[in-house]
Backbone and ligand atoms as CSV (ligand in chain L), in Angstrom:
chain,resi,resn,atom,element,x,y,z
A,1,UNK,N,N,85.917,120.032,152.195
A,1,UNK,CA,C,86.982,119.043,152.402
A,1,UNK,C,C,86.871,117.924,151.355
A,2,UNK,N,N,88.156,117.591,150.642
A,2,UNK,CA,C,87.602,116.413,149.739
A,2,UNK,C,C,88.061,115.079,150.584
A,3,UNK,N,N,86.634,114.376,149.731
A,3,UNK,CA,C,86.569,112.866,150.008
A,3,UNK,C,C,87.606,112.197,150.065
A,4,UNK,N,N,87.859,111.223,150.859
A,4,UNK,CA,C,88.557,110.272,150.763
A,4,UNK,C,C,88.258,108.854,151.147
A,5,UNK,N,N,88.472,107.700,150.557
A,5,UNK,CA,C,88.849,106.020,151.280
A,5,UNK,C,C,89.305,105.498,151.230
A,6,UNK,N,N,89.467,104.374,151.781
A,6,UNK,CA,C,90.306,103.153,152.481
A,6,UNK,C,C,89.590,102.393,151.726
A,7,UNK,N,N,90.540,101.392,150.634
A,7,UNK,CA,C,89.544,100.316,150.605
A,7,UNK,C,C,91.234,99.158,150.219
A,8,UNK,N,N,90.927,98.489,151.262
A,8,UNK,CA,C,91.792,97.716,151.892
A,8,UNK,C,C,91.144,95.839,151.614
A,9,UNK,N,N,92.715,95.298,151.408
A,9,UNK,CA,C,92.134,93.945,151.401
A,9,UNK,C,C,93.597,93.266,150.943
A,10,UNK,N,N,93.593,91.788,150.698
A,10,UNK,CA,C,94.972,91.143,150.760
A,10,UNK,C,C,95.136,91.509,149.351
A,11,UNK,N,N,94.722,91.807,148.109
A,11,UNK,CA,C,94.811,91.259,146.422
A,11,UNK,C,C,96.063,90.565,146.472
A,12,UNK,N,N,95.573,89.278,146.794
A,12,UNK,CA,C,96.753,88.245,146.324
A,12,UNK,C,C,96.194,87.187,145.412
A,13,UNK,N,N,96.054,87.424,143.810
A,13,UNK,CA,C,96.526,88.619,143.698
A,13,UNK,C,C,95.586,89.714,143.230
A,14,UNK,N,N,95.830,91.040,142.637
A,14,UNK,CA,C,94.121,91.646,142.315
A,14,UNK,C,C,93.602,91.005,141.211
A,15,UNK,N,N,92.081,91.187,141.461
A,15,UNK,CA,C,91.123,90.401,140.053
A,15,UNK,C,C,90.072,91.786,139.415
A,16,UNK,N,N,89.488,91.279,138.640
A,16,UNK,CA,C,88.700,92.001,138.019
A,16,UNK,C,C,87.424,92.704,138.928
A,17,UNK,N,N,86.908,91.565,140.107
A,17,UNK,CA,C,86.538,91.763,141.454
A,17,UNK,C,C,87.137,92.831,141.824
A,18,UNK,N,N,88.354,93.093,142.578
A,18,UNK,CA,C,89.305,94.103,142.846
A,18,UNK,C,C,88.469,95.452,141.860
A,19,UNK,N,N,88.920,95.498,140.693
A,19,UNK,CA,C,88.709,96.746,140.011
A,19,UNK,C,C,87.677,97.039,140.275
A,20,UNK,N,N,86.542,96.481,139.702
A,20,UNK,CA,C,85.408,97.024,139.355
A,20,UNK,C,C,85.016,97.717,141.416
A,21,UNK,N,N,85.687,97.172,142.296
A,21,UNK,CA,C,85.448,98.394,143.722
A,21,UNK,C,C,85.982,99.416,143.140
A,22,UNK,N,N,87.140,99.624,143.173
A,22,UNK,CA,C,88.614,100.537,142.688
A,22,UNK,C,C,87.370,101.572,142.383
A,23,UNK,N,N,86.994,101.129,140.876
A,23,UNK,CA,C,86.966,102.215,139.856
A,23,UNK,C,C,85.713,102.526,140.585
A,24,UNK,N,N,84.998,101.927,141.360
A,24,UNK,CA,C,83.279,102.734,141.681
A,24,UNK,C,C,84.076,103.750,142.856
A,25,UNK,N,N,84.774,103.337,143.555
A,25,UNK,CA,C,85.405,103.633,144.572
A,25,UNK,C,C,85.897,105.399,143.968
A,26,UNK,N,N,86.679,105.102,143.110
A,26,UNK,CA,C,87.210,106.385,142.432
A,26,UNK,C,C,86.180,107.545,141.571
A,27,UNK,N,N,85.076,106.718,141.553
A,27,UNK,CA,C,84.147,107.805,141.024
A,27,UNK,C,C,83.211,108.109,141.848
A,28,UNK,N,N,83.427,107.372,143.061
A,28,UNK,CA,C,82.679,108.127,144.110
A,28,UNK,C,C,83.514,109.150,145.163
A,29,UNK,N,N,84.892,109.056,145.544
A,29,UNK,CA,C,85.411,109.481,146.641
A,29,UNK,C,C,86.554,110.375,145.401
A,30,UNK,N,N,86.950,111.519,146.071
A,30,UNK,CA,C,87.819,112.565,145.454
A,30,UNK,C,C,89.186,111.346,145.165
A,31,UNK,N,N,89.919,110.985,146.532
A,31,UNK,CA,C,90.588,110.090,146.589
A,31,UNK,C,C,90.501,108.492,147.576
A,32,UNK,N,N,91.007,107.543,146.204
A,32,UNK,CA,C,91.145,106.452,146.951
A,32,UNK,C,C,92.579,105.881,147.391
A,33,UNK,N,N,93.011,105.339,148.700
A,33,UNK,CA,C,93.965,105.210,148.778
A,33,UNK,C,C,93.863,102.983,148.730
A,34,UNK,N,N,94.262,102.330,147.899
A,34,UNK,CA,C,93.807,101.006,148.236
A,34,UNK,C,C,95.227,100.429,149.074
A,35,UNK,N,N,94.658,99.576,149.763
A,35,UNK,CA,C,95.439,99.334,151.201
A,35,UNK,C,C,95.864,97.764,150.949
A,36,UNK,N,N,97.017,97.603,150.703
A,36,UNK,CA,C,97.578,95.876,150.701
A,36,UNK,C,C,97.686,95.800,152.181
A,37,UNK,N,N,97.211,95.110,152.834
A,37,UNK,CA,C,97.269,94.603,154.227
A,37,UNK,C,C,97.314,93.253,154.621
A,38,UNK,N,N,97.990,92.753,155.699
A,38,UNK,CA,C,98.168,91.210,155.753
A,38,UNK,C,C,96.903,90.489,156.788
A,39,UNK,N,N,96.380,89.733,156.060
A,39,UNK,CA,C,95.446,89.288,156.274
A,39,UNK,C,C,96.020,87.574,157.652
A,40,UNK,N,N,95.496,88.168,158.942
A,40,UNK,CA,C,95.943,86.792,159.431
A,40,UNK,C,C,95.982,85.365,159.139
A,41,UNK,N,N,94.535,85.290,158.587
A,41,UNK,CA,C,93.500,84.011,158.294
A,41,UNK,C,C,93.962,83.514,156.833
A,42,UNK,N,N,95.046,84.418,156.113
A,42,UNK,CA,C,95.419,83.490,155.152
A,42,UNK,C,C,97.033,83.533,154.998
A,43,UNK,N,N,97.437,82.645,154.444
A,43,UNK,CA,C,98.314,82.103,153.909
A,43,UNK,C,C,98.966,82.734,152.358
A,44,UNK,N,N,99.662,83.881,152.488
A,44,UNK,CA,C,100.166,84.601,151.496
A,44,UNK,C,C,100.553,83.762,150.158
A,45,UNK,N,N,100.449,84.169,149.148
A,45,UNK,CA,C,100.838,83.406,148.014
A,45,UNK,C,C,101.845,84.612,146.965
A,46,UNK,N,N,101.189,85.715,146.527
A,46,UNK,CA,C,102.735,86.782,146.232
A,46,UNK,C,C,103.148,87.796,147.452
A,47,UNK,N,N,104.667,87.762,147.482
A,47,UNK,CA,C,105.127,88.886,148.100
A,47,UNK,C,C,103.798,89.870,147.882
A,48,UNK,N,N,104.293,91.010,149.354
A,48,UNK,CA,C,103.115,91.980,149.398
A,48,UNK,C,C,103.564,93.186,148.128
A,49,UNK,N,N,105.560,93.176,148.393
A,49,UNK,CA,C,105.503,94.013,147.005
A,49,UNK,C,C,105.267,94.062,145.720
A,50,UNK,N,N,104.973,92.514,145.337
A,50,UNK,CA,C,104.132,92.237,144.167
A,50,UNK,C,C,103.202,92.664,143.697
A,51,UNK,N,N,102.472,92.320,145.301
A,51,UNK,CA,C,101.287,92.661,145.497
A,51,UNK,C,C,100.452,94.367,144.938
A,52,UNK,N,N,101.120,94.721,145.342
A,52,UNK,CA,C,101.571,96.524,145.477
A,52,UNK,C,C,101.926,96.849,143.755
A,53,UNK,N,N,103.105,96.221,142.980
A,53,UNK,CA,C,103.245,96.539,141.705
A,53,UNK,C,C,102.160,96.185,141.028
A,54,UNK,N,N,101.486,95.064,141.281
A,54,UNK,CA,C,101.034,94.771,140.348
A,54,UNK,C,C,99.006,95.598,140.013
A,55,UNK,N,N,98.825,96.287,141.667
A,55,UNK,CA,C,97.768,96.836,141.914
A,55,UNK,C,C,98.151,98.619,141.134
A,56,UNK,N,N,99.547,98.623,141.062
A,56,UNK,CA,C,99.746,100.120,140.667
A,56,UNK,C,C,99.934,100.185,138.831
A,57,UNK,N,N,100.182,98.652,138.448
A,57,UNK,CA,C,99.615,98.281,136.874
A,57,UNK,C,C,98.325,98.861,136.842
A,58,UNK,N,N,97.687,98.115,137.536
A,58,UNK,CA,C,96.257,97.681,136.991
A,58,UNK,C,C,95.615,99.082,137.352
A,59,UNK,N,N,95.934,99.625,137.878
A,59,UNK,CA,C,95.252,101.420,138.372
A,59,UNK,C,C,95.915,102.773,137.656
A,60,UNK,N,N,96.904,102.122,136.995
A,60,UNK,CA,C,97.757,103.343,136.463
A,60,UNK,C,C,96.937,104.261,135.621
A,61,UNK,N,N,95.590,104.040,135.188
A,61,UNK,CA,C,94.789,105.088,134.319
A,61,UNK,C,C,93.792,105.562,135.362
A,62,UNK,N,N,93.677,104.962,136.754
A,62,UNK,CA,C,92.889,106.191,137.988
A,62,UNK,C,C,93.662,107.414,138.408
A,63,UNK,N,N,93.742,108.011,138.300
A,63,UNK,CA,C,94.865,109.229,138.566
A,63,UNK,C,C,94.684,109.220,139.971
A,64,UNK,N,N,93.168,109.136,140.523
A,64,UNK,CA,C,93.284,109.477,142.367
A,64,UNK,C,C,92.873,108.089,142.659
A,65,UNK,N,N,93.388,107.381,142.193
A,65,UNK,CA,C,93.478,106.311,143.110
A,65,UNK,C,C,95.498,106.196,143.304
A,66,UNK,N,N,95.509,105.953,144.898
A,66,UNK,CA,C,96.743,105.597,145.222
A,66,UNK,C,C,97.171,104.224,145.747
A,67,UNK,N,N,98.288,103.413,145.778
A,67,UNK,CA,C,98.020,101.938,146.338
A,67,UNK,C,C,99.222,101.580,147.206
A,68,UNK,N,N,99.286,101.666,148.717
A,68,UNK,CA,C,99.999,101.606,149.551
A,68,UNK,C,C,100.133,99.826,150.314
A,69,UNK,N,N,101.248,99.659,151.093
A,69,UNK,CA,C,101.151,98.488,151.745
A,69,UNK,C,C,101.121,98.861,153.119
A,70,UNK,N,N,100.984,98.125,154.101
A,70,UNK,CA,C,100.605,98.555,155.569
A,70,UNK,C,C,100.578,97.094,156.242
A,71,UNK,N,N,101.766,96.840,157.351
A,71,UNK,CA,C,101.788,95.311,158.454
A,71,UNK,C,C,101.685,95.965,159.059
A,72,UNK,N,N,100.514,96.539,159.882
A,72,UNK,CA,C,99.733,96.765,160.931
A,72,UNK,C,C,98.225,96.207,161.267
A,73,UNK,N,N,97.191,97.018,162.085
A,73,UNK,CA,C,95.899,96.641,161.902
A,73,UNK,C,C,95.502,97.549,160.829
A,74,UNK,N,N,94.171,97.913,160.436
A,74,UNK,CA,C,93.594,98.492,159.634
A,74,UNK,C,C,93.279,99.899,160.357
A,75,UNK,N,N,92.528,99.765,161.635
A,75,UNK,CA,C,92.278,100.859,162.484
A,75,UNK,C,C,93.604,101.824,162.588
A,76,UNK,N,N,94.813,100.847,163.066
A,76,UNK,CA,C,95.951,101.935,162.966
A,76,UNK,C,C,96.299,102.462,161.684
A,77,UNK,N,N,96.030,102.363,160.686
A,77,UNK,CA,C,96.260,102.622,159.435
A,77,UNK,C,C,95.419,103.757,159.475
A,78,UNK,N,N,93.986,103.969,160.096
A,78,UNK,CA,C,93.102,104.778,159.314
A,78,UNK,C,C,93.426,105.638,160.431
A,79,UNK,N,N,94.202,105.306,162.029
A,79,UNK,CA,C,94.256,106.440,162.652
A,79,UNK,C,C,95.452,107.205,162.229
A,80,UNK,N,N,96.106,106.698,161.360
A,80,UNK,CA,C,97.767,107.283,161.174
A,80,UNK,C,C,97.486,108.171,159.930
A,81,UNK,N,N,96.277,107.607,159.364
A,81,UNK,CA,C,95.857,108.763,157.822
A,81,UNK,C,C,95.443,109.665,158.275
A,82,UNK,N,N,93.887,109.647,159.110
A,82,UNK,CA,C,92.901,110.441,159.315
A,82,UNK,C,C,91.979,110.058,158.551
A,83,UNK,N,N,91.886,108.803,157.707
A,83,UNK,CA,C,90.753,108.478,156.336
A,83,UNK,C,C,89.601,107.907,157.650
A,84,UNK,N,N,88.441,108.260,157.419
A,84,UNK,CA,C,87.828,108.037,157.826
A,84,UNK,C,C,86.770,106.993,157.389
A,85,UNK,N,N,86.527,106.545,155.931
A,85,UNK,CA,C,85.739,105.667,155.445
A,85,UNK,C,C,86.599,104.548,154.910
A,86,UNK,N,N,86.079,103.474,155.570
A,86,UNK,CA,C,86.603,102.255,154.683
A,86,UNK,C,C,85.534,101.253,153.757
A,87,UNK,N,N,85.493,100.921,152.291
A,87,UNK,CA,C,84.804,100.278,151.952
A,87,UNK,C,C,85.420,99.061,151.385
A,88,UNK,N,N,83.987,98.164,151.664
A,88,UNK,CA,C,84.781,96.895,151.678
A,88,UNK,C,C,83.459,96.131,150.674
A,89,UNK,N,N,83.851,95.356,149.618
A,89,UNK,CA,C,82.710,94.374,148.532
A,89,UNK,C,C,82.462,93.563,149.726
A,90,UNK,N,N,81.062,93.663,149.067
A,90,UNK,CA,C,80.549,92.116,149.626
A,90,UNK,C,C,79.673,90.703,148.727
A,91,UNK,N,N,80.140,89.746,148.645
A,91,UNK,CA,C,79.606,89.399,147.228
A,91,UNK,C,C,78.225,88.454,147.494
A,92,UNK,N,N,78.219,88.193,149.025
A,92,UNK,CA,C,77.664,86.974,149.605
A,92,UNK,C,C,76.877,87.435,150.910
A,93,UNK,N,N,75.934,86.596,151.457
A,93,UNK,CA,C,75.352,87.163,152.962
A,93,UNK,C,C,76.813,86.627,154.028
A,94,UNK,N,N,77.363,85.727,153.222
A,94,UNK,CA,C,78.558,85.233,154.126
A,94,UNK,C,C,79.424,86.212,154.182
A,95,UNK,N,N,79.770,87.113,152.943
A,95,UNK,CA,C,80.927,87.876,153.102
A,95,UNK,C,C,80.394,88.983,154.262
A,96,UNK,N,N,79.069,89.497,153.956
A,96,UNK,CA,C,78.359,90.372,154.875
A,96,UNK,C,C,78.458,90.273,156.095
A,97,UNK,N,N,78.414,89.033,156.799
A,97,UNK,CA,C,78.416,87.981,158.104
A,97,UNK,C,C,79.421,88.767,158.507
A,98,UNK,N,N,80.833,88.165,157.822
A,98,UNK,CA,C,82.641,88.415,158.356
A,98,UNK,C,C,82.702,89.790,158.344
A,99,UNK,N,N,82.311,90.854,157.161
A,99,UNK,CA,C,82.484,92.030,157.495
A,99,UNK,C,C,82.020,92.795,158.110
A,100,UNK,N,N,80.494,92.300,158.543
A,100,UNK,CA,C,79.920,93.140,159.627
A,100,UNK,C,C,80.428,93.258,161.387
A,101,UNK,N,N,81.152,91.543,161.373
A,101,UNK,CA,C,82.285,91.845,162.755
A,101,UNK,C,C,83.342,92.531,162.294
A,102,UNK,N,N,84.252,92.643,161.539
A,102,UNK,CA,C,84.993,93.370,161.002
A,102,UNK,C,C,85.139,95.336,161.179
A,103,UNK,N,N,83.810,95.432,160.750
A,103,UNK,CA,C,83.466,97.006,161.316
A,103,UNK,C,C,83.323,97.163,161.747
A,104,UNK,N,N,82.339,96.634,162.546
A,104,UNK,CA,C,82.061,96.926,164.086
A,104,UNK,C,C,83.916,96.790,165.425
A,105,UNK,N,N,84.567,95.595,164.965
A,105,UNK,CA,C,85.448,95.732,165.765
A,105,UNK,C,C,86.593,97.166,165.214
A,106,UNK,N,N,86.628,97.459,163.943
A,106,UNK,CA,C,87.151,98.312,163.449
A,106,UNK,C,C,86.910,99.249,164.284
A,107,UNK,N,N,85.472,99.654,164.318
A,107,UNK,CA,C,85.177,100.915,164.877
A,107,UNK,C,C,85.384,101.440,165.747
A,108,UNK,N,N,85.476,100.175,166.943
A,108,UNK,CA,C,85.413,99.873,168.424
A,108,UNK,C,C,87.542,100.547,169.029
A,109,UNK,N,N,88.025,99.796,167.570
A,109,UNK,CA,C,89.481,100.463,167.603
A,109,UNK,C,C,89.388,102.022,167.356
A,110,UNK,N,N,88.908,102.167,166.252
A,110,UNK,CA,C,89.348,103.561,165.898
A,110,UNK,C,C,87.698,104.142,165.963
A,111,UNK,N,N,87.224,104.905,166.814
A,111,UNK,CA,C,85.929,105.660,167.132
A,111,UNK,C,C,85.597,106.590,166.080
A,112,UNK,N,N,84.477,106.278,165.112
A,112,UNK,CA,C,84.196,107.169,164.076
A,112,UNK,C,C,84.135,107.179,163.170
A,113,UNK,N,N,85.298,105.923,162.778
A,113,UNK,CA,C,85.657,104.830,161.270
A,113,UNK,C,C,84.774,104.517,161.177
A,114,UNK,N,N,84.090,104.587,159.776
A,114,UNK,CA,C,82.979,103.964,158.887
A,114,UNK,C,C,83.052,103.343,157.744
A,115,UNK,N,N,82.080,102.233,157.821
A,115,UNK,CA,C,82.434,101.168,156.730
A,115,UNK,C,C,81.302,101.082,155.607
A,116,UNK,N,N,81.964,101.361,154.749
A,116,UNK,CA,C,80.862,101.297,153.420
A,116,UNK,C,C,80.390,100.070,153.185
A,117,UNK,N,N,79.763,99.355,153.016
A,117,UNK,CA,C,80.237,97.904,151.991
A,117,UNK,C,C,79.326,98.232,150.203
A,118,UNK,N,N,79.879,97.556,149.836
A,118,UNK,CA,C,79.580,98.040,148.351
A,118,UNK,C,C,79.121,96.032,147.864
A,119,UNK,N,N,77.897,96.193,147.371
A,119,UNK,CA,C,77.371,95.027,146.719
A,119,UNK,C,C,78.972,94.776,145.055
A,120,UNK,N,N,79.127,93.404,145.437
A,120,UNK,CA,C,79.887,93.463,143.989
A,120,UNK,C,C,78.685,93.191,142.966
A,121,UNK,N,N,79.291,93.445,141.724
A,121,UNK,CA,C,78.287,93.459,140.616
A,121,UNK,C,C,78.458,92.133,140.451
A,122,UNK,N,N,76.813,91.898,139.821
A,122,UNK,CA,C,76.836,90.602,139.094
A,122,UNK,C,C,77.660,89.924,138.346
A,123,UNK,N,N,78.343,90.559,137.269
A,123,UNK,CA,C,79.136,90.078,136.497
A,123,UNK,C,C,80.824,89.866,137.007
A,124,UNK,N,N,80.673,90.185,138.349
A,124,UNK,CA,C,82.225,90.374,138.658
A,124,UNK,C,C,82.023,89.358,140.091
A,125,UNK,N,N,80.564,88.745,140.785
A,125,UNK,CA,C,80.103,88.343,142.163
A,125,UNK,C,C,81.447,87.077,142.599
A,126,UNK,N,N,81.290,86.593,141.196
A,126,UNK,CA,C,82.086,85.019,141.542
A,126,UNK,C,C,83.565,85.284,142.061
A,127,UNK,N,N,84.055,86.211,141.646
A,127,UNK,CA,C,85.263,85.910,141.255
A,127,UNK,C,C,86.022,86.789,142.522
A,128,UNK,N,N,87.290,85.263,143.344
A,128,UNK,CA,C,88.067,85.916,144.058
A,128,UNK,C,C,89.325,85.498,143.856
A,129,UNK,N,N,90.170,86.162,144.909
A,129,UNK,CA,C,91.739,85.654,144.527
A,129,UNK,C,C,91.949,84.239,144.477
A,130,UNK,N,N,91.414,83.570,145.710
A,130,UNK,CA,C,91.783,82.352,145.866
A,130,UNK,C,C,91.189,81.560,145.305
A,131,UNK,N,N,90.262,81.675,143.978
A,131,UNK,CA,C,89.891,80.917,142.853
A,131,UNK,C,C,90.753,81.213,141.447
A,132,UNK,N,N,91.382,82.283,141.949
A,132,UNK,CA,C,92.398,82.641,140.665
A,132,UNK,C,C,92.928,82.030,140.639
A,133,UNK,N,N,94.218,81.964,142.188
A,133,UNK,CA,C,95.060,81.529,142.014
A,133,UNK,C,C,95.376,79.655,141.727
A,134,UNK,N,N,93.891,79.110,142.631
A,134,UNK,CA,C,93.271,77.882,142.195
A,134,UNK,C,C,93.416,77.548,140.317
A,135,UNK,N,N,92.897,78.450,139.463
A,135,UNK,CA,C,93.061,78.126,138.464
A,135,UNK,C,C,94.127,78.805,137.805
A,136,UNK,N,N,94.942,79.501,138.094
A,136,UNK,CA,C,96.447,79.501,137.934
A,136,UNK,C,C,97.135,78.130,137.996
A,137,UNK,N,N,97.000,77.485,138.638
A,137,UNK,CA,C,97.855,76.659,139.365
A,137,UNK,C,C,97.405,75.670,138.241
A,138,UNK,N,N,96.149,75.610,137.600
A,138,UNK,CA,C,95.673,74.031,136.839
A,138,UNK,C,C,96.218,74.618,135.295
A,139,UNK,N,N,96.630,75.923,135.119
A,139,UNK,CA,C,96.745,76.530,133.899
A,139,UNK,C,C,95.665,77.044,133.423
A,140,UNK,N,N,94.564,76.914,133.812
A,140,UNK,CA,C,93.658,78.003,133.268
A,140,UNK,C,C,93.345,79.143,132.614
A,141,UNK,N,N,92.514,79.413,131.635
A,141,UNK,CA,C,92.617,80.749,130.806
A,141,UNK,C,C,92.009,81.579,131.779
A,142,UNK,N,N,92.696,82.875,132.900
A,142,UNK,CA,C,92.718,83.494,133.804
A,142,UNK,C,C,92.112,85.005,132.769
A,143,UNK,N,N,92.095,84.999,131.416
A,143,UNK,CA,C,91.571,86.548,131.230
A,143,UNK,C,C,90.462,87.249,131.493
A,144,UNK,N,N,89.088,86.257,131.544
A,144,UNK,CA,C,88.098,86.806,132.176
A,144,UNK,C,C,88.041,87.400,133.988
A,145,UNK,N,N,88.722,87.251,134.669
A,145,UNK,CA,C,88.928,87.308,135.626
A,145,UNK,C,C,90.361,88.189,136.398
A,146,UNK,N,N,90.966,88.437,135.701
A,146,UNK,CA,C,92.281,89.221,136.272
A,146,UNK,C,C,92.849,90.629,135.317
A,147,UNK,N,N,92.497,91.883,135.910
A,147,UNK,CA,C,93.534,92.758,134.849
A,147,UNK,C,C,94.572,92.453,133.556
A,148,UNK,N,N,94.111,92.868,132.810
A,148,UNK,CA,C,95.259,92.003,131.772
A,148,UNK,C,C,96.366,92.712,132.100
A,149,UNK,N,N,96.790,93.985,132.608
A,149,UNK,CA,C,97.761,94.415,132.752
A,149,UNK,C,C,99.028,93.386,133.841
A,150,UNK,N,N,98.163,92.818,134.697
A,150,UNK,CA,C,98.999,92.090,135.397
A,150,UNK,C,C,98.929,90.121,135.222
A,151,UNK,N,N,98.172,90.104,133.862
A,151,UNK,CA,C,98.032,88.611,133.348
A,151,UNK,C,C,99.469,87.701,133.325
A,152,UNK,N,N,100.814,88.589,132.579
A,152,UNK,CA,C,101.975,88.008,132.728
A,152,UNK,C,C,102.442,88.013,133.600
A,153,UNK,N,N,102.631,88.777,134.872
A,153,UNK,CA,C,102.813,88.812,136.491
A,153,UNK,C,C,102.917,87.259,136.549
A,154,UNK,N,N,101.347,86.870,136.794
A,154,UNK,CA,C,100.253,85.793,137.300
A,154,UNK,C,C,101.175,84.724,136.306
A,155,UNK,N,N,100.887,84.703,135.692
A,155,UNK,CA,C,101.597,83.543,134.781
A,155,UNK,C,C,103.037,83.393,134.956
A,156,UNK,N,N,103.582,83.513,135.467
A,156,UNK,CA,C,104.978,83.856,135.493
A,156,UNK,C,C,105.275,83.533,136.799
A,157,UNK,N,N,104.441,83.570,138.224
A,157,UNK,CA,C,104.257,82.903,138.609
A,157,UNK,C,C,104.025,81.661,139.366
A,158,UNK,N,N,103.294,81.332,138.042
A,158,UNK,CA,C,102.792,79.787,138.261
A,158,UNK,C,C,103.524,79.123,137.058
A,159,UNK,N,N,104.490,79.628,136.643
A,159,UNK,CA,C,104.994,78.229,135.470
A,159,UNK,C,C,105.913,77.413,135.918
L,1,PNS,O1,O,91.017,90.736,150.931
L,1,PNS,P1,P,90.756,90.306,152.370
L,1,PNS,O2,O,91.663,89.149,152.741
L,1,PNS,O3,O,89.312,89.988,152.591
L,1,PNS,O4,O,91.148,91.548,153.294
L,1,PNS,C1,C,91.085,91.434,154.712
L,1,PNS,C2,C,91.904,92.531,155.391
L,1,PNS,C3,C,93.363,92.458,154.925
L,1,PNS,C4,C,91.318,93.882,155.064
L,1,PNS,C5,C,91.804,92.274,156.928
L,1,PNS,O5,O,92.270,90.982,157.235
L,1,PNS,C6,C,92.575,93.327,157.743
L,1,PNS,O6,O,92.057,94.390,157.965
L,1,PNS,N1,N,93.817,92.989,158.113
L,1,PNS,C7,C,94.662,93.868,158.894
L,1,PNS,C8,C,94.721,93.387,160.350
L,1,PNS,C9,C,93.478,93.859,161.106
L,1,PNS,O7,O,93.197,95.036,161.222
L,1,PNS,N2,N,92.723,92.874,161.641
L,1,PNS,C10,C,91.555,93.124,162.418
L,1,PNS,C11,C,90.311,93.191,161.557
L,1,PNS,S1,S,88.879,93.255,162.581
């Protein structure tokens, strides 16, 4: 049977963070499906279909990676696939903290769902959306940190 995962999260919008899961993601699992999902606890900043174009830029050279949107829970998502693994970065013992209730309540929904978490790499640890979009907003040189494929997106924007 080939592999498959879930690796789900708001990318509002995606960063270089984002990829570097993606691509480990894609060289570990046959297929990845990445999941735009609405996150309660925040406060949206691009449309989700933005969201969605601008994740299918930045992936257009993964061939099995796919990038869907989903306003549901996550559990119903993975019971409506059949994907059974979800992996999720963790960059911090804090991020570890939130995602370890996270799976566990995941699981508790959908019986069997398993959660990877994947250490982010050093060179990618710092960096999240809501520091992007933080230095979006001051004008900041955003290239170390965001797909260049979707750099004019981002800028465009915030002008
Ligand atoms: O990138 P994020 O914001 O850390 O991703 C969090 C996300 C979107 C994966 C999470 O909030 C989520 O799964 N949202 C869908 C609603 C849901 O299932 N909530 C219960 C989680 S225990």
């Amino acid at each position: 049977m080939a592999s498959k995962c879930l690796y789900p999260g708001s990318f509002d919008p995606v960063t270089l963070g984002h990829m570097d899961l993606i691509r480990r993601c894609a060289a570990m699992y046959d297929a990845v499906v990445v999941g735009v999902l609405h996150n309660p606890e925040k406060k949206g900043c691009f449309p989700v279909e933005k969201r969605v174009e601008m994740l299918k830029k930045a992936c257009a050279g993964l061939p099995n990676v796919q990038v869907i949107s989903y306003g549901g829970l996550l559990s119903s998502l993975t019971r409506e696939t059949g994907i059974r693994i979800v992996v999720r970065g963790v960059r911090n013992v804090g991020d570890l903290e939130n995602e370890m209730t996270m799976a566990r309540i995941n699981r508790q929904l959908d019986p069997g769902l398993e959660t990877v978490f994947l250490p982010a790499s050093p060179e990618r640890g710092e960096i999240s959306a809501s520091m992007v979009r933080q230095l979006a907003s001051f004008g900041a040189d955003l290239t170390p940190f965001v797909p260049k494929e979707v750099l004019p997106d981002i800028l465009a924007a915030f002008k």
